[in-house]
N, C-alpha and C positions, 0 to 999 in steps of 0.2 A: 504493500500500500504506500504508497507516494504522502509527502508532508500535507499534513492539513493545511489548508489558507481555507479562511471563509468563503474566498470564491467555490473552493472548490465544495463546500458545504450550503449551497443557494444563496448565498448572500449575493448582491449585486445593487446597482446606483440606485433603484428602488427603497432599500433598506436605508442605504450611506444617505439617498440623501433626507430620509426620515430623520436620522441619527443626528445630521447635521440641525436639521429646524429645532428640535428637540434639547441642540446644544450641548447633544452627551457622545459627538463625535470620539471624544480619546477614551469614553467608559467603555470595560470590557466586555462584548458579549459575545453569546455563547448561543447555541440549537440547541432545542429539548429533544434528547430523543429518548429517554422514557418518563413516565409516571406512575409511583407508585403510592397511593395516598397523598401525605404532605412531603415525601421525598421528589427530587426529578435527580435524572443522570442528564449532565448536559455534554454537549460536545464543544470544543472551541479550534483553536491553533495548538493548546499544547495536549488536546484529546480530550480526552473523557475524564469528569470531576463529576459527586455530589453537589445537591445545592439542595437550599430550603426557600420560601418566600419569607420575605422580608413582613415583621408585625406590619410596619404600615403599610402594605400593599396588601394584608389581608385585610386589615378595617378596610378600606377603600374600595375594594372589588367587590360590588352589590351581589354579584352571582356566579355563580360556578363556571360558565360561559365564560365569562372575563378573565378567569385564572389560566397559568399557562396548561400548552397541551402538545403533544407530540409534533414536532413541527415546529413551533414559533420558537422564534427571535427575543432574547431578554438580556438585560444592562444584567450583571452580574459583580458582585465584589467577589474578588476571585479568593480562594479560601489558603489558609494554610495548609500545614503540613497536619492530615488525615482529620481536615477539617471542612465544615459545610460549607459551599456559596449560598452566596444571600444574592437573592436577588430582587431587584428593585422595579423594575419595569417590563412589562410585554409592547414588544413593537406590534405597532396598527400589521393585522393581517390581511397580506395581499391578497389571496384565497384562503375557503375554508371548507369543509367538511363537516357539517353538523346537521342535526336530526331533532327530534322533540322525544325529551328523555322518556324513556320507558315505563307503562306506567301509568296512572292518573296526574301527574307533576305535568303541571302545563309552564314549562322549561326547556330551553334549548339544552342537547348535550353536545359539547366539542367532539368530534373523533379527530381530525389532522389537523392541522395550518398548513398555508405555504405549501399545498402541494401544487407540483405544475401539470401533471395528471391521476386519474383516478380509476384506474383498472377493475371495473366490473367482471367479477367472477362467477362463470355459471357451470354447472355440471351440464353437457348436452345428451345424459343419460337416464337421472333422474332429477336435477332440479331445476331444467332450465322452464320457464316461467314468463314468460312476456308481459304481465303485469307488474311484477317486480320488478323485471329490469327496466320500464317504463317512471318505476318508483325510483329506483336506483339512478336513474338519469334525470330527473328532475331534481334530486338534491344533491347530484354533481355541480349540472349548470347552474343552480341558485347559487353556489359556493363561488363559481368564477374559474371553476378548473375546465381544462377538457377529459370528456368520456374515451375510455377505448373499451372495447369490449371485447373478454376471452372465454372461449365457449372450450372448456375442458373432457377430460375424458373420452375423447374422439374416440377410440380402442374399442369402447363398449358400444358404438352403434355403430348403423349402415352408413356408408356414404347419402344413399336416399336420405335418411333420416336429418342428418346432419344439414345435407339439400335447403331441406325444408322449413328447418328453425332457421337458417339465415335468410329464407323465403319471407319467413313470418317477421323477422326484424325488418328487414326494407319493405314489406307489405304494410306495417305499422307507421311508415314515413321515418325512421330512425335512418340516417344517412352518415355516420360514425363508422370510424376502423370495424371490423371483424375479423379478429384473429381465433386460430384454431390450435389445440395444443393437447397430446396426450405426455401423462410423465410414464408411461410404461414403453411406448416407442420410442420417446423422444422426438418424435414427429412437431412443429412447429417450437421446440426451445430456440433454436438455433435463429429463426426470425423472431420472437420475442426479445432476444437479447439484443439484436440487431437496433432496435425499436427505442431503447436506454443509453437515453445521452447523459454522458459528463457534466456535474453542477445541477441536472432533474430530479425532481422529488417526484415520485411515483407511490401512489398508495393502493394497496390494493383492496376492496371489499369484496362481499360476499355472503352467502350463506356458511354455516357451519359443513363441514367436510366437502369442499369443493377442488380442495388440492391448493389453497394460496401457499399453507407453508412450505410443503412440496416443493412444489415453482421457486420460490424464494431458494433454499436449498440447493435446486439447481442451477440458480442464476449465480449465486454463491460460492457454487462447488464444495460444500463441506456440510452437516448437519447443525445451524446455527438454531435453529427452531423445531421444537419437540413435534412429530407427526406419529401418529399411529398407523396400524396398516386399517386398508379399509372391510369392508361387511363383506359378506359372501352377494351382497345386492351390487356392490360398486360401490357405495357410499361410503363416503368416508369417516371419521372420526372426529369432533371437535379438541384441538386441543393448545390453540392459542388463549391465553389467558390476557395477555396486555399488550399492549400497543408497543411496539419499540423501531424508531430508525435506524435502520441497517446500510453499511458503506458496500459497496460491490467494488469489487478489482479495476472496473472501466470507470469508476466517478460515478456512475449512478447513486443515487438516494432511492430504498425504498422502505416502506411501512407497513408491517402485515396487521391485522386486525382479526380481532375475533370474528365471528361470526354472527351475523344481527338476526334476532331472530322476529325483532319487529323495526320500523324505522319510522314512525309517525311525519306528517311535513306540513310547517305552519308556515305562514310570512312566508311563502316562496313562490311569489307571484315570477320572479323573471325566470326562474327553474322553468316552469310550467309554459310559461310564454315561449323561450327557449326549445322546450321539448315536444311542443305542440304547434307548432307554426305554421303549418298546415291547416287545422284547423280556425287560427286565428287570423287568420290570411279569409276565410272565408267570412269569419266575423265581420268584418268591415265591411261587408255588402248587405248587414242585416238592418231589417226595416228602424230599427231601435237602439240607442248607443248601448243601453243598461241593459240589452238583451241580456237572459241568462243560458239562452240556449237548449231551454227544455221544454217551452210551452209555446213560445208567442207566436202572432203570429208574423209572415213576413222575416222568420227564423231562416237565413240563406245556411245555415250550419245542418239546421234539420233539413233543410234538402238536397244536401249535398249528399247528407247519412242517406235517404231514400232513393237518390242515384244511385250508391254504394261507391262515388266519390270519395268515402270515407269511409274507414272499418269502421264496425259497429263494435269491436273491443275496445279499438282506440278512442274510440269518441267514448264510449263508459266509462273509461278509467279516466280520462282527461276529465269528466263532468265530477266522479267521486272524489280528483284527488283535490280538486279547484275547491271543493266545497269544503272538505277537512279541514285545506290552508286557511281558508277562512275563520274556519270554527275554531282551531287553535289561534293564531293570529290575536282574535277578535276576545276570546277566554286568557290568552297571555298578555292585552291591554288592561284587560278588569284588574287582573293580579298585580302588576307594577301601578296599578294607579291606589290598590289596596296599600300596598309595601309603602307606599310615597306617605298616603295619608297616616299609617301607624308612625312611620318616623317620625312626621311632624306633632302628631302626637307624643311619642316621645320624650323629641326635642321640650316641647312644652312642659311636662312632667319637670324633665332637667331642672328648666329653667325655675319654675315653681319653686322647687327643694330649694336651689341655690341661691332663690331672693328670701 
């Protein structure tokens, strides 16, 4: 592995010239590449140190969202000898990765920062899914990254087969990479790897047992990440527990993740605009600005659907997941406007005692 520089860890004039407005150009930072609790391992120029958050940057950060995550950029006092960094600041994230945490918590969760793409992972055996990956790419583009998308376990079907789910992707208007890749042939590592540029953060998702850490392994060349063997079905095994950035031999960045086994999506109207464009390309011809798309009349959307102009999958999922966004969105505005008013309550109480 060649010397660290932050170049070569995604830092770029983006960052520097945050660093500079901010005025904390000569403070030392550092990449998060794990989280464990209240500890993070960060990486810098002289490698890999512990670090902890700084008291006042924990009063300060309202919510979990805010705190650092696998990926982001932090001002760090760099530590002694077998001692903690403290760190003081999260740089503004260029991209992000996040979801509405699991759950009834009407809360964002971080999964990455800073990645510059986001490798959707699918079993094309047993878990490939077009609604999902429909979900999975609406809170790629919300985040700012680009999608590529790898349809695994080739070995276990037909060619036909295989045909036909990349039929079903471009039939759904999704016009993103398609790559294909078995880990028992080896059959598309080789243009995967190709694919991993020097100074890129690459994250990848997924369902539980789809082969991410696998892949990673082989992009690696060594067993860095625990995988089990998979079921007598083909399925595989869940067995990534936490998030961690990984250096590859060529400069790549990547990040394996656990496996999501729900991914809720609020506030992600340019997600959806993004991944639906097609549809909303049709919207502008309809009789009504506030159309919703499901009733009115002079709806050019519903008869596009009745041409069959439009899948009737994809116009479903676009119509359930628009309405979700909403519904969290709209229930995570009550909540911060709840949180505001107790503070100030609060604050008041405070203030009471004190006089």
């Amino acid at each position: 592995m060649k010397k660290l520089t932050l170049d070569s860890l995604g830092w770029d004039s983006w960052f520097e010239a945050q660093a500079r407005t901010l005025g904390e150009a000569e403070i030392p930072v550092a990449r998060v590449a794990t989280v464990d609790r209240d500890q993070l391992l960060l990486v810098g120029e002289d490698g890999f140190f512990r670090a902890k958050l700084s008291g006042k940057y924990m009063y300060e950060s309202e919510s979990a969202s805010e705190r650092p995550c696998v990926g982001d950029w932090v001002c760090v006092e760099k530590p002694g000898l077998d001692q903690f960094g403290l760190i003081h600041k999260v740089f503004e994230r260029r991209t992000c990765l996040r979801r509405k945490a699991a759950g009834d918590l009407v809360e964002y969760q971080m999964i990455a920062a800073n990645v510059d793409f986001v490798i959707i992972v699918q079993s094309c055996h047993y878990d490939f899914n077009l609604k999902r990956l429909e979900r999975y790419l609406v809170m790629v583009k919300d985040g700012g990254a680009t999608p590529l998308i790898l349809l695994t376990k080739t070995d276990l079907v037909t060619g036909e087969v295989l045909a036909d789910q990349i039929a079903q992707i471009r039939n759904a208007g999704i016009t993103g990479s398609v790559a294909t890749l078995s880990n028992v042939t080896n059959d598309g590592v080789d243009e995967l790897k190709s694919i991993l540029s020097p100074g890129k953060t690459y994250c990848f998702v997924g369902s539980s047992g789809v082969g991410k850490s696998t892949i990673i392994n082989s992009l690696v060349g060594r067993n860095v990440l625990d995988t089990k063997v998979v079921s007598g079905t083909g399925e595989g095994r869940h067995t990534t527990v936490r998030r961690e950035l990984i250096l590859l031999e060529n400069g790549a960045l990547v990040i394996d993740n656990p496996g999501m086994r729900e991914f809720g999506v609020f506030g992600a109207e340019e997600g959806i605009g993004a991944s639906y464009s097609d549809i909303l390309a049709k919207a502008t011809q309809c009789r009504f600005r506030d159309c919703t798309h499901s009733k009115e009349p002079g709806c050019a959307v519903l008869k596009a659907l009745e041409r069959s102009e439009i899948d009737a999958e994809h116009y479903d999922n676009f119509i359930k997941l628009r309405r979700e966004s909403e519904y969290y969105r709209l229930s995570y505005a009550e909540k911060r406007k709840k949180d505001r008013e107790f503070g100030r309550f609060i604050k008041s109480v405070k203030k009471e005692i004190e006089d």
